[in-house]
PyMOL commands that place a pseudoatom at each C-alpha (Angstrom):
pseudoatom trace, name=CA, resn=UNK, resi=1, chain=A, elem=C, hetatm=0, pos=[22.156, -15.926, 5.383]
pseudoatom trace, name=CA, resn=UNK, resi=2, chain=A, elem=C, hetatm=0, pos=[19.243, -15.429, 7.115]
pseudoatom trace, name=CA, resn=UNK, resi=3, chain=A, elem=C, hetatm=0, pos=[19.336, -13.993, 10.892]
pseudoatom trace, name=CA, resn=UNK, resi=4, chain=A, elem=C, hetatm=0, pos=[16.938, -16.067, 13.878]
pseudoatom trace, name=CA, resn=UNK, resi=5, chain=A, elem=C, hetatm=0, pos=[13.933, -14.884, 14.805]
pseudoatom trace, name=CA, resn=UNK, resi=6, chain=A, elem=C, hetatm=0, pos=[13.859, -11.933, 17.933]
pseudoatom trace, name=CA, resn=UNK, resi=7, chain=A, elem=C, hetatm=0, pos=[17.785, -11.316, 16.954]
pseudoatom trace, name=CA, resn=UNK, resi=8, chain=A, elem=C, hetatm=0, pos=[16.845, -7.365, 15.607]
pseudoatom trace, name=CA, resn=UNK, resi=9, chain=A, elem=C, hetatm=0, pos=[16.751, -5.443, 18.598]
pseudoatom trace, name=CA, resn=UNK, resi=10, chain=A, elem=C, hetatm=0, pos=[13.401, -4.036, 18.896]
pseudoatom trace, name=CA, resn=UNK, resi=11, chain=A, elem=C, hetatm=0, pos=[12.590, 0.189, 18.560]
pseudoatom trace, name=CA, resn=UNK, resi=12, chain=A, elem=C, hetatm=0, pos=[15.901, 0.282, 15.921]
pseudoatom trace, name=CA, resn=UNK, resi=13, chain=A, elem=C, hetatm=0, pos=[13.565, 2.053, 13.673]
pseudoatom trace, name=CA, resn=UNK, resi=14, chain=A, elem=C, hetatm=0, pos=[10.457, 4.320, 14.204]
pseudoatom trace, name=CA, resn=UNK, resi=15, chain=A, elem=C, hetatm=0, pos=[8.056, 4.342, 11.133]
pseudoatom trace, name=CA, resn=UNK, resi=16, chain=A, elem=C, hetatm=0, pos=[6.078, 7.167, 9.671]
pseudoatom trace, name=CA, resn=UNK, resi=17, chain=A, elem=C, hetatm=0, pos=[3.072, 7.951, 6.895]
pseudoatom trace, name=CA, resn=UNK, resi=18, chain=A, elem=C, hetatm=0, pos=[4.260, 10.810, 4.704]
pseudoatom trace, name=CA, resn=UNK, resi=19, chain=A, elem=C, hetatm=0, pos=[1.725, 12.458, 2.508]
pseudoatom trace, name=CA, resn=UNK, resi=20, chain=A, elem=C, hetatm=0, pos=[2.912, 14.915, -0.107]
pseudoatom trace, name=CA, resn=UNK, resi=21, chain=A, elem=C, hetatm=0, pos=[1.834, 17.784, -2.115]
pseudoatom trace, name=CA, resn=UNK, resi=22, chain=A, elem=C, hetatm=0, pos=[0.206, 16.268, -4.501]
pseudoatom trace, name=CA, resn=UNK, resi=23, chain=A, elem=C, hetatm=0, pos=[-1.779, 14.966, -2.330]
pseudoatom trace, name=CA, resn=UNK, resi=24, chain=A, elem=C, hetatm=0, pos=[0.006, 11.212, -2.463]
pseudoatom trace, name=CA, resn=UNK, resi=25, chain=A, elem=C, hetatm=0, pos=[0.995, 8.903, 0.588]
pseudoatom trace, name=CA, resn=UNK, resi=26, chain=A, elem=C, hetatm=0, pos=[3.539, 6.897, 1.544]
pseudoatom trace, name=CA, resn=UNK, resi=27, chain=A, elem=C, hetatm=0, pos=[3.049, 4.827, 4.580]
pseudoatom trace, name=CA, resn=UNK, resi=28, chain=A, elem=C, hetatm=0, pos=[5.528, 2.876, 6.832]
pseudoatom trace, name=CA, resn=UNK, resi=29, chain=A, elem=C, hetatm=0, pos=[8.514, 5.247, 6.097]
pseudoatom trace, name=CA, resn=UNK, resi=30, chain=A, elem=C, hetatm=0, pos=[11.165, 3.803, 8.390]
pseudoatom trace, name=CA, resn=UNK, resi=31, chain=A, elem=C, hetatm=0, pos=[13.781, 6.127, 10.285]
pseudoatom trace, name=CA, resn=UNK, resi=32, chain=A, elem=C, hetatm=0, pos=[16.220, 5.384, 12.713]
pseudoatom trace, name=CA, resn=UNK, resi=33, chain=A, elem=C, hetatm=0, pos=[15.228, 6.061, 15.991]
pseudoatom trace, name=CA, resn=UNK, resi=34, chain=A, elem=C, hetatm=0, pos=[18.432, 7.502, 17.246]
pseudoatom trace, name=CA, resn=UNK, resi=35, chain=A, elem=C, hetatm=0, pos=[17.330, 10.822, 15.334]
pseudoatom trace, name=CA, resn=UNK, resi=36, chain=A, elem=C, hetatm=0, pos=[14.452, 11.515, 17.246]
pseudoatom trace, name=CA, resn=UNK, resi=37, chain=A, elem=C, hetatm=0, pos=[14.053, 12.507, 20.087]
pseudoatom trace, name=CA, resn=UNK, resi=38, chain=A, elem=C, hetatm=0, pos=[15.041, 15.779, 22.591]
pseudoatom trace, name=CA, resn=UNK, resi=39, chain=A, elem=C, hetatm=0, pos=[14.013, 19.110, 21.733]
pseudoatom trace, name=CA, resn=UNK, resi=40, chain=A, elem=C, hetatm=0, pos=[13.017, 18.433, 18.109]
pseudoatom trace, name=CA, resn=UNK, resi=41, chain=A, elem=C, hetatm=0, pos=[10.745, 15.515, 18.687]
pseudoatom trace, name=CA, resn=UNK, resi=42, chain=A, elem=C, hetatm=0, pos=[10.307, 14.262, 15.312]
pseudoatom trace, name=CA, resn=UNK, resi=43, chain=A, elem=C, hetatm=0, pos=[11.685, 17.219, 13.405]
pseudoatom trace, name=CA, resn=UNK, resi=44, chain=A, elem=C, hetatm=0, pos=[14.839, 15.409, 12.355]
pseudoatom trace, name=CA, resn=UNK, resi=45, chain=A, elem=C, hetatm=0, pos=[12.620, 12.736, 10.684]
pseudoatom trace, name=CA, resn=UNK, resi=46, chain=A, elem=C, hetatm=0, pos=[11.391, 15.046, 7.660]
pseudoatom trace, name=CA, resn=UNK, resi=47, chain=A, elem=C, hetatm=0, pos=[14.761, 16.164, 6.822]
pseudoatom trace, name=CA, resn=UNK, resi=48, chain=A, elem=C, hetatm=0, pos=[15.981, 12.634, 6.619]
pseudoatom trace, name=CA, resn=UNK, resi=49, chain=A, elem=C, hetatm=0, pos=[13.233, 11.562, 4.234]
pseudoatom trace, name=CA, resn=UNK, resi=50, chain=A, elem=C, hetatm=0, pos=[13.530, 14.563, 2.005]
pseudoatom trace, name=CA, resn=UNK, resi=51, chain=A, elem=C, hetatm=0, pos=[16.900, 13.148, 1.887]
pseudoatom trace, name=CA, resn=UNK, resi=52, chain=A, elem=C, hetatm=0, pos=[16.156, 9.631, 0.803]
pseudoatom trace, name=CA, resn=UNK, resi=53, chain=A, elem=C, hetatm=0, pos=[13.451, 10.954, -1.541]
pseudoatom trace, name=CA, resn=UNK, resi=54, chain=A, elem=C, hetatm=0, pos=[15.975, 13.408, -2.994]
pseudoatom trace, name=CA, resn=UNK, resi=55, chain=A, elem=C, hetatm=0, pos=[17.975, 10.468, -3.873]
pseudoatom trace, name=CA, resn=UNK, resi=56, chain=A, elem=C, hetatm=0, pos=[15.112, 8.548, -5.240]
pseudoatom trace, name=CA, resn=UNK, resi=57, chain=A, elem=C, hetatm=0, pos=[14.466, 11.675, -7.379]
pseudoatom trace, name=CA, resn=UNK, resi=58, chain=A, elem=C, hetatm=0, pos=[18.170, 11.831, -8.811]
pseudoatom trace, name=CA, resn=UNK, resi=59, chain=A, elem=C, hetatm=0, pos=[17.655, 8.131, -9.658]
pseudoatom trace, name=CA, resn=UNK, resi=60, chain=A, elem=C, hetatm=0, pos=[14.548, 8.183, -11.124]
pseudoatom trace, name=CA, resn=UNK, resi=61, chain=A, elem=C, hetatm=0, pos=[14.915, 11.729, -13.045]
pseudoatom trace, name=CA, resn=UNK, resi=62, chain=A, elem=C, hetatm=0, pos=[11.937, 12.957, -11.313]
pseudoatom trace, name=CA, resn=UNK, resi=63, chain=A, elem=C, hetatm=0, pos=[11.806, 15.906, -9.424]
pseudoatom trace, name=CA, resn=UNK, resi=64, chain=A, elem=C, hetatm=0, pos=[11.173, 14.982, -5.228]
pseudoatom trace, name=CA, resn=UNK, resi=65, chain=A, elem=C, hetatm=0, pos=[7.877, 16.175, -4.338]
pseudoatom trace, name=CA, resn=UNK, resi=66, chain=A, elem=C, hetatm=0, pos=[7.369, 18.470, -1.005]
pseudoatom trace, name=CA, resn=UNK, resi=67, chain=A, elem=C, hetatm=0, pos=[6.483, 16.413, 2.145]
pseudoatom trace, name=CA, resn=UNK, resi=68, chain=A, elem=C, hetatm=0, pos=[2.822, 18.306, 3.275]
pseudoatom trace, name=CA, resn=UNK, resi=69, chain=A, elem=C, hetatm=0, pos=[2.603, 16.030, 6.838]
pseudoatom trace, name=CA, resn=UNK, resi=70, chain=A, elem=C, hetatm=0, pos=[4.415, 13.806, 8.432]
pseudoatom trace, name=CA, resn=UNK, resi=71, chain=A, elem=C, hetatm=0, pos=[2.711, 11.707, 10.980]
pseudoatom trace, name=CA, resn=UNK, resi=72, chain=A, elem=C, hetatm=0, pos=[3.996, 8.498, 13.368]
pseudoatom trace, name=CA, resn=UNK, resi=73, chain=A, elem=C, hetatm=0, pos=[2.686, 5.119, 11.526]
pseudoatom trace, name=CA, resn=UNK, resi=74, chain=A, elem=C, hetatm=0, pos=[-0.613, 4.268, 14.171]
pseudoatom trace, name=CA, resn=UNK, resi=75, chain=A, elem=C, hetatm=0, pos=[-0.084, 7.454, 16.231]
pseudoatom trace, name=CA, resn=UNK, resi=76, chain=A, elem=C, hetatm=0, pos=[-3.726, 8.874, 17.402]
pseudoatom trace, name=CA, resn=UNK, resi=77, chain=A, elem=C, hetatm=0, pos=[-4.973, 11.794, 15.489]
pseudoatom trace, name=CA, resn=UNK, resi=78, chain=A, elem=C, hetatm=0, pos=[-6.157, 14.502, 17.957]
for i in range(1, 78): cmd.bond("trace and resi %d" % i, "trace and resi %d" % (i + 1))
show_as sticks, trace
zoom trace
């Protein structure tokens, strides 16, 4: 069943562009925002994507490609 409209509690997720070594991009990459954050910033972020894309890998019988950047969806570049 469907949930209402405004019942997903906002900032549960903070998205990210990922671009990868072969020069590919992925955009709107979401990770839980209770991993960022503190000391790290948004260092925890890339290690829980290379997760998920390790998965994707095993599924797909490719071999996970190396993030390059990792960049906040709509973030300023300086």
């Amino acid at each position: 069943m469907a949930k209402k409209p405004g019942t997903n509690p906002k900032g549960e997720f903070v998205f990210f562009d990922v671009v990868y070594e072969d020069g590919s991009q992925r955009s709107n990459r979401r990770v839980p925002a209770e991993l960022l954050g503190g000391l790290d910033k948004d260092e925890p972020a890339r290690g829980f994507l290379m997760e998920q894309d390790r998965e994707i890998a095993e599924k797909s019988g490719r071999p996970p490609l190396k993030i390059e950047t990792l960049v906040r969806t709509g973030a300023k570049k300086k």
